[in-house]
Structures are given as C-alpha cells and as structure tokens.
Backbone as CSV, one residue per row, in Angstrom:
resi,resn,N_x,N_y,N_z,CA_x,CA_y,CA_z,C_x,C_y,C_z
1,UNK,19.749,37.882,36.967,18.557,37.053,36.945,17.826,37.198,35.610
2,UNK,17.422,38.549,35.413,17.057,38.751,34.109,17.644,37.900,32.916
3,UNK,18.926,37.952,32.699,19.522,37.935,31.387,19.902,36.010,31.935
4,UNK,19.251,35.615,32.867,19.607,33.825,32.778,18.234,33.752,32.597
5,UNK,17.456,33.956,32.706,16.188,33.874,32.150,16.010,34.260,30.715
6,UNK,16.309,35.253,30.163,16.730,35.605,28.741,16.900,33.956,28.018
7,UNK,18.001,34.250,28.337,19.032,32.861,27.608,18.160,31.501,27.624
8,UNK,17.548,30.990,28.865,16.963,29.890,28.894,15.696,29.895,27.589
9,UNK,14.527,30.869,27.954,14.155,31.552,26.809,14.007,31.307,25.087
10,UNK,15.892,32.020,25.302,15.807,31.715,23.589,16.517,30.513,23.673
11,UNK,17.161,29.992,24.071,17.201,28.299,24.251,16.081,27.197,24.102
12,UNK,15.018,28.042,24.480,13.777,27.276,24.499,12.889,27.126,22.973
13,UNK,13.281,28.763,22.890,12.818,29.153,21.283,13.572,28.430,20.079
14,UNK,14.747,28.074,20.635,15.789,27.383,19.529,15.420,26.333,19.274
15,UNK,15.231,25.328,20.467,14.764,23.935,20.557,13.597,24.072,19.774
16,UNK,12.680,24.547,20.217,11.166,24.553,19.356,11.207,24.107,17.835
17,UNK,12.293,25.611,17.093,12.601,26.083,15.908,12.752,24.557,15.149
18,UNK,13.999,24.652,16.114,14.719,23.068,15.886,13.441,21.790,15.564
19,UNK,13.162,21.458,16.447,12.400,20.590,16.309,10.977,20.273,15.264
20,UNK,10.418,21.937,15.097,9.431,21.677,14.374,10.355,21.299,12.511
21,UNK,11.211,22.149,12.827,12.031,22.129,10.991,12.355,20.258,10.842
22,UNK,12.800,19.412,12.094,13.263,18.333,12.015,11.571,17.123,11.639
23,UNK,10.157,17.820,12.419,9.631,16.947,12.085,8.678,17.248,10.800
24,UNK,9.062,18.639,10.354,8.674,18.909,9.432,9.497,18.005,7.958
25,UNK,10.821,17.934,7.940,11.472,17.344,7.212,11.345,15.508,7.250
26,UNK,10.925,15.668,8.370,10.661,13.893,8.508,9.234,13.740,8.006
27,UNK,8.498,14.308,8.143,6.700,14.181,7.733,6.912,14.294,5.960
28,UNK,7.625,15.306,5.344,7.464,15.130,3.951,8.332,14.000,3.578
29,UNK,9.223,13.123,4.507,10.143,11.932,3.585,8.857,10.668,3.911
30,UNK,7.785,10.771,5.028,7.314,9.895,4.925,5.694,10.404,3.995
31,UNK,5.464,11.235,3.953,4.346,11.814,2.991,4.996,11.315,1.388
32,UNK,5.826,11.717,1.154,6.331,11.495,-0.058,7.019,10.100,-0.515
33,UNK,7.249,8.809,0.416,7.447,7.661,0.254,6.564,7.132,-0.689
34,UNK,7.024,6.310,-1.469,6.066,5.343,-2.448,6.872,3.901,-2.436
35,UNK,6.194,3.302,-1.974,6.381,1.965,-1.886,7.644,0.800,-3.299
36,UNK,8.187,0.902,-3.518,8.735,-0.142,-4.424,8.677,-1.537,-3.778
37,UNK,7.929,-2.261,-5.070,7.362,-3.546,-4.996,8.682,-4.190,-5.825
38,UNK,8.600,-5.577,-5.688,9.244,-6.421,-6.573,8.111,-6.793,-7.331
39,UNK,8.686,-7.719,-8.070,7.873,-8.059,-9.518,7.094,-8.959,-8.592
40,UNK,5.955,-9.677,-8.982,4.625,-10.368,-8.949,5.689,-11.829,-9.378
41,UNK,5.452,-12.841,-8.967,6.364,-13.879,-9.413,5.843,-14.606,-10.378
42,UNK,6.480,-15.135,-11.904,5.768,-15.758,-12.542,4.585,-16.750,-12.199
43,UNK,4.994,-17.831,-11.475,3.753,-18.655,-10.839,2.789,-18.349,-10.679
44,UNK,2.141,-16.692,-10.411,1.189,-16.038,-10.547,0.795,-15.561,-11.417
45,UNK,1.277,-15.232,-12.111,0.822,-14.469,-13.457,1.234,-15.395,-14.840
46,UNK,1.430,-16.602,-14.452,1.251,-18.117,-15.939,0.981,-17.412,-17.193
47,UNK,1.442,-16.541,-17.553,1.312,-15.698,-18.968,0.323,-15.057,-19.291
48,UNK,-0.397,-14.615,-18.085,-1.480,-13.667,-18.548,-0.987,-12.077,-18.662
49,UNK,-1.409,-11.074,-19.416,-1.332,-9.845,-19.605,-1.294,-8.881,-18.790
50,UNK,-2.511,-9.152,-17.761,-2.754,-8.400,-16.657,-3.178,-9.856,-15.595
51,UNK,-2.501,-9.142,-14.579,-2.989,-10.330,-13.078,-3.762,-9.432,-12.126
52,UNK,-4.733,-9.750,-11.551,-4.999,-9.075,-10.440,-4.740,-10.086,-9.050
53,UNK,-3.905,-9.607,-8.314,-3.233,-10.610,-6.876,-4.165,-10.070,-6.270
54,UNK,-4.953,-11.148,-5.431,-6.028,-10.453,-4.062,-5.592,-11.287,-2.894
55,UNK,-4.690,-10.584,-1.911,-4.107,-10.648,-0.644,-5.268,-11.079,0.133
56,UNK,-5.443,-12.254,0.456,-6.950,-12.704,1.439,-6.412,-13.313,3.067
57,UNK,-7.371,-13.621,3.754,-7.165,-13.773,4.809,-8.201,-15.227,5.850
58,UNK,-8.213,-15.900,6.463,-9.313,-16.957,6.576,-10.597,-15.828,7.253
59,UNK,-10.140,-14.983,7.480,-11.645,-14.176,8.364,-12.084,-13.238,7.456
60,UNK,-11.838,-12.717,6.255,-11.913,-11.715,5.250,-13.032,-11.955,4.816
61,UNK,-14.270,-11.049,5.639,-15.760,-11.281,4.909,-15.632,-10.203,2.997
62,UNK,-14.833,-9.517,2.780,-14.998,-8.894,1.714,-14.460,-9.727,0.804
63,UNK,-13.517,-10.377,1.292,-12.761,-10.710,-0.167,-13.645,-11.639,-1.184
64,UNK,-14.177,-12.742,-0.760,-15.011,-12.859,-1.701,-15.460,-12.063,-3.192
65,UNK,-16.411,-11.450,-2.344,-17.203,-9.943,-3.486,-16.039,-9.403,-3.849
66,UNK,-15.316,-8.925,-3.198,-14.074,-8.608,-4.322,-13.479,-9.387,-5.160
67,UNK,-13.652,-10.055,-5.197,-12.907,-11.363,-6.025,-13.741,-11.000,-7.281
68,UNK,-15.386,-11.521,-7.150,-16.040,-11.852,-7.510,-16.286,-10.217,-8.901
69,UNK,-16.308,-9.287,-7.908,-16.470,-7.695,-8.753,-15.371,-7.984,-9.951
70,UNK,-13.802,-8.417,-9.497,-12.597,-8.364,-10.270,-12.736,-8.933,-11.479
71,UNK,-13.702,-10.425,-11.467,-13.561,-11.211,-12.136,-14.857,-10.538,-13.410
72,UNK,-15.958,-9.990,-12.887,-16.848,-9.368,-13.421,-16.457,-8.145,-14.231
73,UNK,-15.685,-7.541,-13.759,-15.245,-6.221,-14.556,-14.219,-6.636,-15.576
74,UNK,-13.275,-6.996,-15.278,-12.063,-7.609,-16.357,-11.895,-8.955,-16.172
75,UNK,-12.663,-9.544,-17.051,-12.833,-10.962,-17.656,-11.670,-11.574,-18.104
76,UNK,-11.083,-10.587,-18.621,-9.623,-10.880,-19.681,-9.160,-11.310,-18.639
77,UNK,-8.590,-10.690,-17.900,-7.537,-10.690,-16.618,-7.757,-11.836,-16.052
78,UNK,-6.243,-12.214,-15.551,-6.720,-13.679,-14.478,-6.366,-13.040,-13.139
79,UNK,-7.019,-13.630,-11.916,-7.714,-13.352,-10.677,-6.557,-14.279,-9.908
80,UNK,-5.794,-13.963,-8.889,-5.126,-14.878,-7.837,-5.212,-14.705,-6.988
81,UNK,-6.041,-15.610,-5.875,-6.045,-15.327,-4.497,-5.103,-16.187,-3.905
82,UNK,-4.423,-15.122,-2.897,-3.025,-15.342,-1.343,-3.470,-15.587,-0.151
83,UNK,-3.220,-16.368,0.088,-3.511,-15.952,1.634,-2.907,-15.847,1.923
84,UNK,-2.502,-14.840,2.386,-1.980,-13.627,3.368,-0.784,-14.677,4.570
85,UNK,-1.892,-15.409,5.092,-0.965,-16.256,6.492,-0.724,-17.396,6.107
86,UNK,-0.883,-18.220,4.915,-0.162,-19.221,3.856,0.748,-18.694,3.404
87,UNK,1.049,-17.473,3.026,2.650,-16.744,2.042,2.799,-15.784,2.844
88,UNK,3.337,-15.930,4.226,3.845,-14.728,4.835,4.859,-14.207,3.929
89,UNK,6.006,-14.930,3.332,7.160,-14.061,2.831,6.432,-13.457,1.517
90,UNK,5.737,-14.056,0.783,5.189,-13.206,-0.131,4.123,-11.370,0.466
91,UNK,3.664,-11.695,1.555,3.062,-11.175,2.080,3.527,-9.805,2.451
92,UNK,4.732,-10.046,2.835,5.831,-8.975,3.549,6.551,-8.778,2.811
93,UNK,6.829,-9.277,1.554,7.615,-8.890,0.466,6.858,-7.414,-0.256
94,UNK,5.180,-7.565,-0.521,4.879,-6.681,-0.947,3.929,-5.406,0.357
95,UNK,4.475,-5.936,1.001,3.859,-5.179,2.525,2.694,-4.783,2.799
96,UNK,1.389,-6.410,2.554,0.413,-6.274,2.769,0.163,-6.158,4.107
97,UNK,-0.988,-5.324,4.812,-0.715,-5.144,6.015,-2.459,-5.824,6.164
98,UNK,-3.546,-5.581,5.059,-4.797,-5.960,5.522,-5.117,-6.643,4.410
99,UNK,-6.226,-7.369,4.760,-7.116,-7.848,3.495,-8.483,-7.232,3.441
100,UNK,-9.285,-7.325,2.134,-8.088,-7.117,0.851,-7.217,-6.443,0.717
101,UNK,-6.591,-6.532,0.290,-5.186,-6.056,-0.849,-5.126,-6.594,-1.865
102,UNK,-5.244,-5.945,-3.046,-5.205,-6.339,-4.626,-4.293,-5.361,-4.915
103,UNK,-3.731,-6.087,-5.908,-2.279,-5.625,-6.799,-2.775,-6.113,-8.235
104,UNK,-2.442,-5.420,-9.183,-2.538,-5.861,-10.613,-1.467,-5.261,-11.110
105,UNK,-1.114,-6.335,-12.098,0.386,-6.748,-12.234,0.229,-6.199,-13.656
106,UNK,1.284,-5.775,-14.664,1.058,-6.215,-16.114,1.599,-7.601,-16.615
107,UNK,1.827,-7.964,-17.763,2.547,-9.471,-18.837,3.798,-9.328,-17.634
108,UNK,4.309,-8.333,-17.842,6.130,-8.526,-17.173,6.570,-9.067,-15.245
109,UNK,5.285,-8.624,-14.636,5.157,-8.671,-13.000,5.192,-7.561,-12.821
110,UNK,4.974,-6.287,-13.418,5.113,-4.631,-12.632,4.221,-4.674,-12.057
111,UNK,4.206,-4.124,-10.456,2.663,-3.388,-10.136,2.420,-2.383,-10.800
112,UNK,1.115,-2.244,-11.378,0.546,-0.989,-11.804,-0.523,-0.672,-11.165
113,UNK,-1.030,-0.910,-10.031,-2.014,-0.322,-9.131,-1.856,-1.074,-8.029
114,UNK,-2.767,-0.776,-6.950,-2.006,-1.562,-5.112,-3.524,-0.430,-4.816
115,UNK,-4.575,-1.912,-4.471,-5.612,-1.418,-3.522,-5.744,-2.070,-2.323
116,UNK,-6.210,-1.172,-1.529,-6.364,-1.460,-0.227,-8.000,-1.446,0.204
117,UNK,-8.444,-2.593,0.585,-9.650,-2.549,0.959,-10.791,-2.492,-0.085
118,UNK,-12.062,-3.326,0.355,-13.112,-2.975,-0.925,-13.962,-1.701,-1.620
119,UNK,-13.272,-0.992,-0.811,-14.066,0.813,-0.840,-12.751,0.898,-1.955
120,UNK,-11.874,0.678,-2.134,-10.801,1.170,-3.158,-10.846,-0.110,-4.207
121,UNK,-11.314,-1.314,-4.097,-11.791,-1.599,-5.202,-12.793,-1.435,-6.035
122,UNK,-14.088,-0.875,-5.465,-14.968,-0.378,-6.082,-14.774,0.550,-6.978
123,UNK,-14.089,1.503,-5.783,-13.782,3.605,-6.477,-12.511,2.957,-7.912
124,UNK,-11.820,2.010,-7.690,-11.405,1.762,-8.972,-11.997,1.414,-10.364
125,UNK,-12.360,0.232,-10.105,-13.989,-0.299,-10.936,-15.025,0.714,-11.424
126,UNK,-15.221,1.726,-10.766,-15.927,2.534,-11.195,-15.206,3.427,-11.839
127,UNK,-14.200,4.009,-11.966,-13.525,5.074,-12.378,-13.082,4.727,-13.895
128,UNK,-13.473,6.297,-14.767,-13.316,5.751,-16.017,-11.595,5.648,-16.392
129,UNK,-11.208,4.518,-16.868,-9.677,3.952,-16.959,-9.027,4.548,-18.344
C-alpha cells in the first residue's frame, strides 16, 4: 500500500515538473514574439518619407484627436486614415485588433513603430525622439 502510494506521488510530482517547464517554455515563445509586418502598401505612403497609418473604426471616439495630435506634431509626415471594417484584409494583414492603431511607416513601407490606443500615442508624442 505504502509503496503504490509512493509511486502515484512521484508520478504526480513528475507531471507537475513536467508541466510547469512546458508552460514555462511556452510563456517565453509568446513573451518574446514580435510581430512581423509586411510593408505599408505604396497607395499609402504616395512618396512621402514617413507615413503615419491610423487604423479607425465608425465608433472610434479617439481617433479623431489622434489624428489631429499626429498631424500637429509631425507636419512633415502624411497622415492615413483605414477603416479598419472597409480594409479587413489590410486590417488582418497587419493584425489590428483595436482602434486606434497607428503604424508609421518610413520612404520604403517598414514599420518603425505600431501604437496601440491614444494613451500610446500621446506617451509617444511626448517622448524625446
């Protein structure tokens, strides 16, 4: 009796072991994921230097003021608003999930930044670049 109790035990202890090492290894592949975007498609970015894409939505009380901040801070830059449920495939191409979502592109279509929401366009805007 003893020693089947034993066994179940460290059977139990194994599983545990097991399991925490498995979701431990799964938590850092998704902690450590970074998104790869495709390029920004020319049609959007008509030869400007820098684009800022703002992912909008018909109910999106922020996007506006975000628009509006984008256009205020970098003048240079040209401003493109998506809607989101007009370009689903664009949408899911770069795996906007909310609005806003702003992307700024460089001359070539790279993303070089991906914000989410107007609290992360601000903390950008404000931050010395």
């Amino acid at each position: 009796m003893f020693l089947a109790l034993a066994v179940i035990v460290g059977a139990l202890l194994v599983a545990v072991a097991l399991a925490a090492r498995l979701y431990r290894s799964w938590r850092g592949r998704v902690q450590n994921h970074q998104p790869i975007h495709p390029r920004i498609p020319e049609t959007l970015l008509a030869g400007a230097a820098r684009t800022w894409v703002l992912f909008t939505s018909p109910y999106c009380a922020t996007c506006g003021p975000v628009e509006a901040r984008l256009r205020a801070w970098d003048p240079d830059a040209r401003v493109v608003k998506v809607d989101a449920t007009r370009e689903p495939h664009l949408a899911d191409a770069f795996s906007i999930r909310s609005a806003p979502t702003v992307l700024l592109a460089d001359g070539a279509g790279n993303v070089t930044a991906r914000l989410v929401g107007a609290d992360a366009v601000d903390s950008y805007v404000r931050s010395p670049q």
